[in-house]
C-alpha positions, 0 to 999 in steps of 0.5 A, spaced: 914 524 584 909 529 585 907 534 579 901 537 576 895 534 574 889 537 571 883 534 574 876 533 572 871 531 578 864 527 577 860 524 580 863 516 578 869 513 578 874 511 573 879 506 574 884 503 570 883 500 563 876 503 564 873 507 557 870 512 560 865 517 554 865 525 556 861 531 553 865 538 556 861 543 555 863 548 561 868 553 559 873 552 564 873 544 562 874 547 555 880 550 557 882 543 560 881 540 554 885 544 550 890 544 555 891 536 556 891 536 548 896 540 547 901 536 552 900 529 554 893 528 553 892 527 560 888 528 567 886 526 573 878 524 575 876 524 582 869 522 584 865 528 588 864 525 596 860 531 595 857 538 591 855 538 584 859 536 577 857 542 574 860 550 578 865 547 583 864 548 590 863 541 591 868 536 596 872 531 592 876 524 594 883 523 594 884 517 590 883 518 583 885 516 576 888 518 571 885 519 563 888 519 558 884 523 551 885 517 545 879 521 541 876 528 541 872 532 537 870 539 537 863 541 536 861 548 532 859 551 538 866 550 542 864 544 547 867 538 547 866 530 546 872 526 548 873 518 549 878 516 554 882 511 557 884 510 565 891 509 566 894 510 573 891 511 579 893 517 583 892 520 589 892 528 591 897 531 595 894 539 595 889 542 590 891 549 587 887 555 584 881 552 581 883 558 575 883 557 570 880 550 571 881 544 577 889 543 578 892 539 584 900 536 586 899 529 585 902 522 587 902 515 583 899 510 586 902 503 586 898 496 587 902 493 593 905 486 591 900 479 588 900 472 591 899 466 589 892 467 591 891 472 585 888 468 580 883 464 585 880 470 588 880 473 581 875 466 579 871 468 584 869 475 583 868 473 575 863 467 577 860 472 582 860 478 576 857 473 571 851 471 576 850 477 577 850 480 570 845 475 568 840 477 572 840 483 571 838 481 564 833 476 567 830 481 571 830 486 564 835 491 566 840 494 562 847 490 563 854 488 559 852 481 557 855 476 562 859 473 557 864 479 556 871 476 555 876 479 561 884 479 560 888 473 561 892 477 566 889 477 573 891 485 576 888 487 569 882 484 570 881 486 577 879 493 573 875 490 568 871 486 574 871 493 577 868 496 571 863 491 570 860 491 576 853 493 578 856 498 584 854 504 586 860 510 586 861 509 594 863 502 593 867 503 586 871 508 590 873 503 595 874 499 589 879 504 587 882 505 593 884 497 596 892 498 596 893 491 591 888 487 586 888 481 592 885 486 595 881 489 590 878 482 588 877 481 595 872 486 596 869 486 589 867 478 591 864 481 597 860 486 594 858 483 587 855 476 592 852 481 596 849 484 589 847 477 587 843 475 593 838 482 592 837 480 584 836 473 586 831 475 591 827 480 586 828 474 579 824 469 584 819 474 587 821 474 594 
């Protein structure tokens, strides 16, 4: 069912199950931030393709995913510091008027079906992940440890390993976008070997 959504646009990409820390400071996110509290305590974040976080005019994907506020405090000066939590993903339909902040008539997405494959691709990626965690500590760069404990669920973990993953935000967007957590593994492995084999190179010197 199509409904109105407020939406947030920034320059990462939030997937599902994903903590992600906002400092509001612009009036019209303010306002956002009032509205969103006052009701479900939720909107949507779509990445910007192009243009700035800050003053609109900016061009945004269409895929995004829903945050939901789980914790907010109001600083004395009127902005905002919020701790949030991806939900569902979401796909825009239409933009409305920006005023008095960024709305759009959105779609939730669902992933399409897992196969008995899911769990193997799941390894996979999460082998692929840890090495590349570790060499990120190797080589002193700032990292989650590569221990890090995943679900048990293997379609929860494919947005974990999503999350963790040392991509940049055009990759996570297509992350965000792969239409079922078979597919999201697949191409999480892909990315993450590709990430491995640079590291590599840089830890040994070559």
């Amino acid at each position: 069912m199509t409904r109105e959504l407020p939406m947030f646009p920034l320059g990462t990409v939030l997937f599902p199950y994903a903590f992600l820390p906002l400092h509001v400071f612009e009036p019209r996110y303010r306002e956002l931030t009032r509205t969103c509290l006052a009701g479900d305590r939720e909107f949507g974040v779509v990445l910007i393709e192009r243009g700035s976080e800050v003053g609109g005019g900016d061009t945004r994907f269409r895929v995004g995913c829903r945050a939901r506020i789980v914790q907010a405090a109001e600083l004395p000066d009127g902005r905002w510091v919020l701790a949030t939590v991806g939900a569902g993903r979401v796909r825009v339909a239409s933009w409305l008027p920006e005023e008095p902040y960024p709305r759009a008539e959105v779609d939730d997405i669902e992933d399409t079906p897992a196969g008995p494959e899911l769990d193997e691709r799941r390894h996979a990626a999460e082998r692929l992940l840890r090495r590349a965690l570790a060499l990120k500590a190797e080589l002193g760069e700032p990292a989650p440890p590569a221990v890090v404990e995943l679900s048990g669920d293997p379609t929860v973990a494919a947005w974990q390993l999503a999350a963790l993953a040392p991509i940049g935000p055009a990759d996570a967007q297509r992350v965000l976008e792969a239409e079922g957590a078979a597919d999201r593994l697949e191409l999480l492995a892909a990315l993450l070997d590709d990430e491995v084999g640079v590291l590599a190179r840089r830890a040994g010197g070559g």
